[in-house]
N, C-alpha and C positions, 0 to 999 in steps of 0.2 A: 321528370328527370330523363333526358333524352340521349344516346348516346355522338358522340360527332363521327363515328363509324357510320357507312352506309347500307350497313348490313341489318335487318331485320330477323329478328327469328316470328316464323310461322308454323302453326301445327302441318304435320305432311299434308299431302294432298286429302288422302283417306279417310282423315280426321273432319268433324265438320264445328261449325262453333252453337252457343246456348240456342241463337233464334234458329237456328238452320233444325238442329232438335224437337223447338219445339213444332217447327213448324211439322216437320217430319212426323212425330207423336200425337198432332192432331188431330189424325186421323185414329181412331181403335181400330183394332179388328174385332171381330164381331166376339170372338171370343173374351178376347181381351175385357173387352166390353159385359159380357157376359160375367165374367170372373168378379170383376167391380162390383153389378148390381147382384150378385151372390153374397159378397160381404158387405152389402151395404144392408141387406136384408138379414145377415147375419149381427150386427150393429144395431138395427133397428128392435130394442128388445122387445117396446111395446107394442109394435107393426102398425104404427100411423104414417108410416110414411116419411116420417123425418128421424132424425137422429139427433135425441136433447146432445146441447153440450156439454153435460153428466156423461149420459150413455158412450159418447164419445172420447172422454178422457179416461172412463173405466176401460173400453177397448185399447185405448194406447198404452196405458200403461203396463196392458198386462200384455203387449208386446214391449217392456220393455223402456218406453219414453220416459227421462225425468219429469217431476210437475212442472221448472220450467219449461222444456220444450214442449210440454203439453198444451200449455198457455198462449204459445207464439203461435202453433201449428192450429188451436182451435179460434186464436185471432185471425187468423191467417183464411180458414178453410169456412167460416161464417161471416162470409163477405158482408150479407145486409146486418148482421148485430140483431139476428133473432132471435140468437142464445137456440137454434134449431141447425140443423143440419141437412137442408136438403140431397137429394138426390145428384143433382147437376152441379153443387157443391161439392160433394163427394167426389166425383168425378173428376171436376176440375183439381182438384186436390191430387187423386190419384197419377192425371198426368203427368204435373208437376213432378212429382216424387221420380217418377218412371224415366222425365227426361232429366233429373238431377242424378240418377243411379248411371244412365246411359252416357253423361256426358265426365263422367268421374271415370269412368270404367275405359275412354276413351285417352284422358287425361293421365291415367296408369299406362297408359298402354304407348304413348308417345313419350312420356319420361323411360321406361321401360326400354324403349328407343336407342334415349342417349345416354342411360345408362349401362355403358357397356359391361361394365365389369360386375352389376348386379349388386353394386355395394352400399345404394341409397341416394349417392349423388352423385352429380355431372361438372368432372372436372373438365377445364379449360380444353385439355388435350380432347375429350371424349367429344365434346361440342365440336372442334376442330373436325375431327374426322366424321359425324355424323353428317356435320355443313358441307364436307369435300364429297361424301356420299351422294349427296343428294344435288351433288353440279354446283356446291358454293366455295370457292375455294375463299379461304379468309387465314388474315394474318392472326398467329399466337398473340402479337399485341392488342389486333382488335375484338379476339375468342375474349381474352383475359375482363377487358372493359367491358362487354358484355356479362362474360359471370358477374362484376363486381359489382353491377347495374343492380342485379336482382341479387346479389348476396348479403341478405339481412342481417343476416348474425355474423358475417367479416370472416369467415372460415374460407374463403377462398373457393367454394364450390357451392352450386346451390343443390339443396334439396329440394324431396316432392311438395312442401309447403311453398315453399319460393318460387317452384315454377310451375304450381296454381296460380298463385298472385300475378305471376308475369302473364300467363296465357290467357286471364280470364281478365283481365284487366280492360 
């Protein structure tokens, strides 16, 4: 669904998108890194080295996880299907998480943006003047087709769930 406006919205300059994070993240710091194989050693109750994915769902959930998301996230972080949890798994897990928390946090921070009035959503005006900010002058009727593009539920403004979907899309 595309608009016939020639206008784009983009995140600011500031902002960067998922691969540019991960790419970014790739790197630990040493501490960073440090912290990880602390709780991975922490997780590891019977200290062989790996983390059953028993020991692993006991951990989540006592930060908190339901058993499905326990499910998906121990599908997810036991890439070979050992029913083990290595180290490098763990890892890789954790960065995940780290550029999913950084790029949410980034994602607040740009709706935050255009939401002038701090009221949850970004109406057509608020869009208008955040696009003129930033050297885009755009017409009310094309601000309007825009909201409407990405306004799911027809309320005339979109919220922070509608301009995830728009931004991450």
């Amino acid at each position: 669904h595309t608009t016939s406006s020639h206008y784009q919205l983009t995140l600011p300059a500031h902002t960067t998108s998922q691969s540019q994070h991960q790419n970014r993240m790739s790197d630990l710091s040493a501490e960073q890194l440090a912290d990880i194989k602390e709780a991975f050693k922490q997780y590891d109750v019977n200290g062989d080295g790996t983390i059953s994915v028993q020991e692993f769902g006991e951990a989540m959930a006592k930060l908190g996880l339901k058993q499905d998301e326990i499910k998906t996230l121990t599908a997810e972080v036991d890439a070979d299907g050992s029913k083990t949890i290595t180290l490098d798994e763990f890892i890789a897990l954790m960065k995940k998480m780290m550029v999913e928390v950084s790029l949410d946090q980034e994602l607040r921070e740009a709706f935050r943006m255009f939401d002038k009035d701090g009221n949850g959503t970004v109406t057509s005006q608020e869009f208008r003047e955040v696009m003129k900010s930033l050297g885009d002058k755009i017409s009310p009727e094309d601000a309007a087709k825009m909201i409407a593009e990405v306004d799911k539920d027809g309320d005339g403004q979109v919220n922070y769930e509608e301009f995830v979907a728009m931004m991450t899309a």
